[in-house]
C-alpha positions as CSV (number, residue, x, y, z in Angstrom):
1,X,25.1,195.0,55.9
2,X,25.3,196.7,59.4
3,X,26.1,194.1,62.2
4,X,23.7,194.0,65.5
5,X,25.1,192.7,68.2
6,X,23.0,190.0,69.5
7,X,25.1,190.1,73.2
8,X,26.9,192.8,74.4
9,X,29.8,192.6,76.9
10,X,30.9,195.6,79.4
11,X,34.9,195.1,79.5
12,X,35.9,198.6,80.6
13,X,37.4,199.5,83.8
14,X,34.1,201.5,85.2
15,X,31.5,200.8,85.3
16,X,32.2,197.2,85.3
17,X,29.4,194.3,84.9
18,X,27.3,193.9,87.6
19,X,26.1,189.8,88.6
20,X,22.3,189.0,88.2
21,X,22.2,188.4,92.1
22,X,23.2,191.8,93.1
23,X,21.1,193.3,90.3
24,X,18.2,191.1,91.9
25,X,18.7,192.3,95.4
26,X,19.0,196.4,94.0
27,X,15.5,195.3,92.3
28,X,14.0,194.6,96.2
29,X,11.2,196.8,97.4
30,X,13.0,200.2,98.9
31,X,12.4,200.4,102.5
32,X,12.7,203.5,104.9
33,X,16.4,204.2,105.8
34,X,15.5,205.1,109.8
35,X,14.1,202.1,110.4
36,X,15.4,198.5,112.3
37,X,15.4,196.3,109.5
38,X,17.8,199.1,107.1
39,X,20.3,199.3,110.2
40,X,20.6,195.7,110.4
41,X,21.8,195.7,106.8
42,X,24.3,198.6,107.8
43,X,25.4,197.0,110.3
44,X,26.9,193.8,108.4
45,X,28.0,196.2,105.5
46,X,29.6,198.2,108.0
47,X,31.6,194.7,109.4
48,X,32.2,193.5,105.6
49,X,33.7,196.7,104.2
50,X,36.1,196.6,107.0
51,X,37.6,193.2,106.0
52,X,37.6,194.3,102.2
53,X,39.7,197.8,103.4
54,X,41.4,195.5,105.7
55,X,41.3,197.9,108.5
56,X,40.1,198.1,112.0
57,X,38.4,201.8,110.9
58,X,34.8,202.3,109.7
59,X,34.7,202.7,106.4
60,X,32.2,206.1,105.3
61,X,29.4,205.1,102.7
62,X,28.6,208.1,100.9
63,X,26.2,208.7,97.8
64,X,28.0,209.8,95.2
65,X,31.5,208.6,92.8
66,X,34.8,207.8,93.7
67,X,35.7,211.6,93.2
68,X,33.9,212.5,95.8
69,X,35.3,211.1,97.9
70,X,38.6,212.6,97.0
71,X,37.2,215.7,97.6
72,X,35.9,214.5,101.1
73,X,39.2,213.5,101.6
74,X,40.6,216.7,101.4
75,X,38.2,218.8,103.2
76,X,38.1,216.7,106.1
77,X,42.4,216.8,106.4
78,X,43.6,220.0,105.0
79,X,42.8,223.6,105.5
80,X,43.4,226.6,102.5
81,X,47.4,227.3,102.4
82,X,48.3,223.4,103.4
83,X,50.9,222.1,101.3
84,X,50.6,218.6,99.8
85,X,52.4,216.5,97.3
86,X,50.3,214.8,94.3
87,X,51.8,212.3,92.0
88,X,50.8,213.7,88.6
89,X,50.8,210.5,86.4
90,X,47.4,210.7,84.7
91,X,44.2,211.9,84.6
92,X,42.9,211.2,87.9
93,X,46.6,212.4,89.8
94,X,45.8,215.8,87.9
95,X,42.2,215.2,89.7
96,X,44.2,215.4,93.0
97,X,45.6,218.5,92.1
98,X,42.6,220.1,90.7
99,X,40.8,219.6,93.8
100,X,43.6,220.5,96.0
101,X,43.9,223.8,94.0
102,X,40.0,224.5,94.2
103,X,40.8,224.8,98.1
104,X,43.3,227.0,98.1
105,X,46.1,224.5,99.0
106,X,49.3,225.1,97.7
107,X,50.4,221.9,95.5
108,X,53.9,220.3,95.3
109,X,54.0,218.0,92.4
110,X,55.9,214.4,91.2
111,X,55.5,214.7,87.7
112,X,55.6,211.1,86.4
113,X,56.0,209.8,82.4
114,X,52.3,208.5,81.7
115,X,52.6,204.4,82.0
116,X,55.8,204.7,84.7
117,X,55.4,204.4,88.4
118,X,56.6,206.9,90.4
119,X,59.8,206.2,91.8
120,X,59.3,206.2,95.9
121,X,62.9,208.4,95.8
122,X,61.4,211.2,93.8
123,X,58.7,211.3,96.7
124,X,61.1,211.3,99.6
125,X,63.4,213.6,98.1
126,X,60.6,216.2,97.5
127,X,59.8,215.6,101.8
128,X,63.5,216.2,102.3
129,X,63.2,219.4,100.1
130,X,59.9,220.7,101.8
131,X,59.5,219.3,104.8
132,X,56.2,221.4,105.5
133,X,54.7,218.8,103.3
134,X,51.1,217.7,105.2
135,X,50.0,215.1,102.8
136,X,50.8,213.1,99.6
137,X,48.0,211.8,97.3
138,X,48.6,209.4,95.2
139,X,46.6,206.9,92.8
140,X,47.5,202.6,93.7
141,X,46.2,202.0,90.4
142,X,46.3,204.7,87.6
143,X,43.0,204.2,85.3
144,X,44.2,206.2,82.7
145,X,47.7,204.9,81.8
146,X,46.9,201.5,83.9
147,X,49.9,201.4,85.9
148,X,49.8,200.0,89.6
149,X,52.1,202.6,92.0
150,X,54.2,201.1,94.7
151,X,52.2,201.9,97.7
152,X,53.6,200.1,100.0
153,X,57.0,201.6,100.0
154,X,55.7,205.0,99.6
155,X,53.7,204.6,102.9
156,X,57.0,203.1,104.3
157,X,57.9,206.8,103.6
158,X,55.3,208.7,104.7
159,X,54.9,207.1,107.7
160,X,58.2,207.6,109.7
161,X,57.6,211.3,109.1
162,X,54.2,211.7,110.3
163,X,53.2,212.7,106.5
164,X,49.2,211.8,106.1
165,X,49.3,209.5,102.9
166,X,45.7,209.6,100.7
167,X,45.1,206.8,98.2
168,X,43.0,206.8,95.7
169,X,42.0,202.8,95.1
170,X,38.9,203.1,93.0
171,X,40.6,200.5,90.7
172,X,42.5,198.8,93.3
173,X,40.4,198.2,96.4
174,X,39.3,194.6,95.9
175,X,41.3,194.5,93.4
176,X,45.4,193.7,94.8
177,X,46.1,193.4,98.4
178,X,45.8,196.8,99.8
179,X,46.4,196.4,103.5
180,X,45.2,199.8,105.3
181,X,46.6,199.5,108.4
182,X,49.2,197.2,108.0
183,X,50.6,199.5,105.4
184,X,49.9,202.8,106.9
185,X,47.3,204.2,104.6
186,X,45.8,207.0,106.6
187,X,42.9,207.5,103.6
188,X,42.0,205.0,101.2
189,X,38.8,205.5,98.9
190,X,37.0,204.1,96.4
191,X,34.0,203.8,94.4
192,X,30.9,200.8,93.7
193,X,31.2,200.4,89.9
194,X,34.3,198.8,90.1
195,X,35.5,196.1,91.9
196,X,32.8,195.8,93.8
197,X,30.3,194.8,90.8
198,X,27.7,197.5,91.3
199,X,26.4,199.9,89.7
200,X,27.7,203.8,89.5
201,X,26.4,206.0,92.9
202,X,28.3,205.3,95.7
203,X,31.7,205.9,96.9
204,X,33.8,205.0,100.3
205,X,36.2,206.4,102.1
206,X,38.5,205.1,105.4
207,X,40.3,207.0,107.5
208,X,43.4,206.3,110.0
209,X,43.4,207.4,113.2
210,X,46.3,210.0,112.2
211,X,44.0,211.2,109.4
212,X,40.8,211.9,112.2
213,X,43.1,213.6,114.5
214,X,44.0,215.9,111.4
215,X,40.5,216.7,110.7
216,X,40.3,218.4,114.5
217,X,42.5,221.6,112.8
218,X,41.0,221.1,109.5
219,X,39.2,224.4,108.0
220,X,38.1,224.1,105.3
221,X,34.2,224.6,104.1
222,X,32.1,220.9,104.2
223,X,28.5,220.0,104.9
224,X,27.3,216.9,102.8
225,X,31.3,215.6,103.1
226,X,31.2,216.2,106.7
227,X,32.7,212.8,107.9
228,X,32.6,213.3,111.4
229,X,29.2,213.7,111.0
230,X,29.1,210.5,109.1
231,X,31.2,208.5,111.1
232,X,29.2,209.1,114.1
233,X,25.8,208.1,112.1
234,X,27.5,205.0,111.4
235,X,28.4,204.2,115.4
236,X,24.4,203.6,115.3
237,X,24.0,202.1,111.8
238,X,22.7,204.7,109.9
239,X,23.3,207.6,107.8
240,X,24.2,211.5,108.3
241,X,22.0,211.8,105.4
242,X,19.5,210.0,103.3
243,X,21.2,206.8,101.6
244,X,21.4,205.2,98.4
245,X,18.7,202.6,99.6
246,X,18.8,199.8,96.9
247,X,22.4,200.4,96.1
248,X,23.5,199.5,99.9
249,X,21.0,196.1,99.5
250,X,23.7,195.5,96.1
251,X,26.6,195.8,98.5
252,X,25.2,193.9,101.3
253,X,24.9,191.5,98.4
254,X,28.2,191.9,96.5
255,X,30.9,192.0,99.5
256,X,29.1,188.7,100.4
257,X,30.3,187.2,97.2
258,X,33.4,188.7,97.8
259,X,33.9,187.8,100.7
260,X,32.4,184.1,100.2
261,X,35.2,183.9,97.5
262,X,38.2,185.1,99.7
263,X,40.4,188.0,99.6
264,X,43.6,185.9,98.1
265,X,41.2,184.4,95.8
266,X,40.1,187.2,94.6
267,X,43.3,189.1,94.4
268,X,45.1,185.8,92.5
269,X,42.0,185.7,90.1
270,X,42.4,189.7,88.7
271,X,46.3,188.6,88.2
272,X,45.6,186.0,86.5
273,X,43.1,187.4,84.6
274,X,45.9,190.4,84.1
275,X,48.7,188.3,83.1
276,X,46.7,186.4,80.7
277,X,45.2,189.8,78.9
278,X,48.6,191.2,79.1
279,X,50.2,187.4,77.4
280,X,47.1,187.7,74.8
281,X,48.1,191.4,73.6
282,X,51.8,190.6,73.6
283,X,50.8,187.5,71.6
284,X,50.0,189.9,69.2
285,X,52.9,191.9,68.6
286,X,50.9,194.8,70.4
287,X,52.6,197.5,72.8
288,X,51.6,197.6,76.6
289,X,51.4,200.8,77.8
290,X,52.7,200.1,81.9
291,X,55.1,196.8,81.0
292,X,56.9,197.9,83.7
293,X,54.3,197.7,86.3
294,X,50.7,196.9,84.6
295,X,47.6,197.5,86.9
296,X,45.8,193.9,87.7
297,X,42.7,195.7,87.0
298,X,42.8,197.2,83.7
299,X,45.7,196.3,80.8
300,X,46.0,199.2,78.1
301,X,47.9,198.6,75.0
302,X,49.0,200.5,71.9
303,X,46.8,200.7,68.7
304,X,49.2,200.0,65.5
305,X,50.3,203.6,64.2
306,X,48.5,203.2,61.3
307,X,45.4,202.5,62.6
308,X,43.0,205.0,64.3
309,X,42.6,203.5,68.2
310,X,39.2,205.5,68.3
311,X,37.6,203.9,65.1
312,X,38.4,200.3,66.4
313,X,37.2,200.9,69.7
314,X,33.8,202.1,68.0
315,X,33.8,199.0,65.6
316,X,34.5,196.6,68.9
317,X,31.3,198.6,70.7
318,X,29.2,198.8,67.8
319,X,30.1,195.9,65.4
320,X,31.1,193.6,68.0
321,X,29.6,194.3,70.9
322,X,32.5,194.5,73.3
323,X,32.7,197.7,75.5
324,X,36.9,198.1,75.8
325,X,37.9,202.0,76.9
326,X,40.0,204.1,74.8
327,X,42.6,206.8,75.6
328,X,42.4,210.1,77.2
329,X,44.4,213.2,76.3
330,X,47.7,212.3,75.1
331,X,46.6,208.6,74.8
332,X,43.3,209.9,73.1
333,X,42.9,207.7,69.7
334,X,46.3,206.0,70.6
335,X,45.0,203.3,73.2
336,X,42.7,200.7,74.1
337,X,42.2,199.7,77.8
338,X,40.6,196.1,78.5
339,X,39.1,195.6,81.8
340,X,39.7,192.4,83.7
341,X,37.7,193.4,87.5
342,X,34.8,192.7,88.9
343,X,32.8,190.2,88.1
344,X,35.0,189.5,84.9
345,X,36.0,186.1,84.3
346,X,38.3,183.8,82.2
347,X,36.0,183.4,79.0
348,X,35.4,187.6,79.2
349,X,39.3,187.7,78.9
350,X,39.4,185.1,76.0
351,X,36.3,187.3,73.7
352,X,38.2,190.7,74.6
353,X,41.3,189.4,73.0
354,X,39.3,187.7,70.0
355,X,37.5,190.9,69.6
356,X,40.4,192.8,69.2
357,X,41.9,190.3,67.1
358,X,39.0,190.4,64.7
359,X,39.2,194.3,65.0
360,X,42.0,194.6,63.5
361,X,41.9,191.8,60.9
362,X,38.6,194.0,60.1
363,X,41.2,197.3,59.6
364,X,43.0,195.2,57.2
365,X,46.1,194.6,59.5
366,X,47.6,191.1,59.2
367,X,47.0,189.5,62.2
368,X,47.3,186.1,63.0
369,X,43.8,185.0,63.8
370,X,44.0,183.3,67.3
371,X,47.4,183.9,68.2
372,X,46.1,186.2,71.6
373,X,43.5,183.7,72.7
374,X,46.1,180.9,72.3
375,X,48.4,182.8,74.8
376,X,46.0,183.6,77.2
377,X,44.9,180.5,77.6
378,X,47.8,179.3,78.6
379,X,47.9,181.1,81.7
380,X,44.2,180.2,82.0
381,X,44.8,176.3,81.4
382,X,47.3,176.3,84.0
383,X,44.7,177.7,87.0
384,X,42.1,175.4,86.4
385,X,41.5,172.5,88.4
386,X,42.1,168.9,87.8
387,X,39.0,166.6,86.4
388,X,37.5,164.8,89.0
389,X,38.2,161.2,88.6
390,X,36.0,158.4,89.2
């Protein structure tokens, strides 16, 4: 008998669930983006994506994913025989360096082990080596291997040397502190399907002063990803271009609950959330892939050797009903990645685990039926609050 899920639950790290008041408010009648009452909800997205960046810089709103704006972030810093470093520790550092390479700029890379930080050493010996260096690109948190890179003492790096450091935190912004300017992030993106609980569509992008002044000898070709252009839309509360009408109403709606909730909060809820997926899997005799420094959004584990990783995820998905990612390239058929950002909460970590625990009872392994929820709940247990006494 073939099972239909009655309830199905998005646990993958993008696109992430999205909460019924911000699907309610994308739902509102579309207005005209030139008018008064659309630059009135610019402006307070404007003054609310600034406090989630944690910067003092306008933060760009553009239509489209997180990968554009990496590419915005290049074109508007670098011109065609620049030289930058990328950290190369997944999928979306080779995205660095494919972009980088479309543009003609010469690419000096930090090849790290997939599910290892880099090692800030490797980066500063490789400024040493070439000190015509212009940028380094790096990911904070690693989707594909779902390791969290130290960025604060690679920026402690960069800085000194007048080296522009890019960040890509699509999985990290709203996710783990990631001060801009305290650290000295010159350009921080990210993208609206992630921790900010909307759908897929738009993507944002902040840049230091350091990073605008580079843009003055910048050459290379732009029109749509001119952010000048966009940034000086902004100063009146509207758009280069035409907007992503209903999408920005989500926002408005989202960074309220975000903010409503408070930054700590939110950044001690995903590692909680974190540690008790990552005590749930352990629990379970499973591998982590980054034990030795695990993304808060996102924990990826091991499948069993013996057991196709591909065929459970599609038996969690189909069978099950839980949406968990599986691997890419190497990792393809040899990992599962559960989500824990967004609007993800205690009891989504607690039917992850027991999915996967009856996935691979399912698949005939021996597993000890409960064991991962029992250890995940006690790092759950232990944040709740007390009952209120009469």
């Amino acid at each position: 008998m073939k099972l239909s899920p009655l309830k199905r639950y998005l646990l993958a790290p993008g696109p992430t669930p999205v909460p019924p008041e911000v699907l309610l408010r994308t739902a509102s009648p579309t207005i005209h983006h030139r008018t008064p009452e659309f630059e009135a909800i610019v402006k307070q997205v404007r003054v609310r994506l600034k406090q989630v960046f944690q910067t003092e810089q306008d933060v760009l709103v553009l239509a489209c994913s997180g990968t554009g704006a990496m590419e915005a972030a290049i074109v508007n810093t670098c011109s065609a025989g620049d030289t930058v470093l990328c950290v190369n520790g997944g999928k979306f550092g080779e995205r660095w360096m494919k972009i980088c390479r479309t543009y003609g700029i010469e690419v000096e890379e930090v090849r790290v082990e997939w599910g290892s930080p880099v090692d800030p050493s490797a980066i500063e010996t490789a400024l040493r080596r070439r000190p015509e260096i212009k940028a380094v690109l790096v990911q904070a948190s690693e989707t594909s291997t779902t390791v969290l890179h130290p960025i604060e003492a690679i920026a402690a790096i960069t800085r000194p040397r007048g080296v522009l450091l890019m960040v890509d935190g699509i999985t990290a912004v709203g996710v783990t502190d990631m001060p801009m300017d305290r650290w000295g992030i010159d350009v921080l993106v990210s993208g609206s399907q992630k921790a900010f609980m909307l759908p897929p569509g738009l993507a944002f992008i902040a840049l230091s002063e350091r990073a605008w002044e580079a843009g003055k000898s910048a050459r290379l070709p732009r029109f749509y990803f001119d952010l000048k252009r966009e940034r000086d839309s902004l100063q009146k509360n509207t758009t280069a271009y035409t907007p992503a009408v209903n999408l920005i109403y989500g926002l408005h709606a989202a960074l309220g609950m975000i903010l409503e909730e408070g930054l700590a909060q939110v950044f001690a809820r995903h590692e909680r959330l974190a540690r008790a997926t990552r005590a749930g899997v352990t629990a379970l005799g499973l591998e982590l892939v980054a034990p030795r420094a695990p993304s808060p959004a996102t924990t990826g584990l091991f499948t069993p050797p013996q057991l196709d990783g591909g065929a459970l995820q599609k038996y969690l998905r189909n069978a099950l009903g839980v949406e968990v990612a599986g691997g890419q390239d190497q990792f393809k058929g040899k990992v599962l990645r559960l989500a824990h950002l967004g609007y993800i909460g205690d009891f989504d970590v607690l039917t992850c685990l027991a999915a996967v625990e009856l996935g691979l009872a399912r698949f005939g392994l021996e597993v000890p039926l409960g064991r991962g929820v029992a250890a995940a709940e006690t790092i759950i247990v232990a944040a709740l609050p007390a009952p209120a006494r009469d």
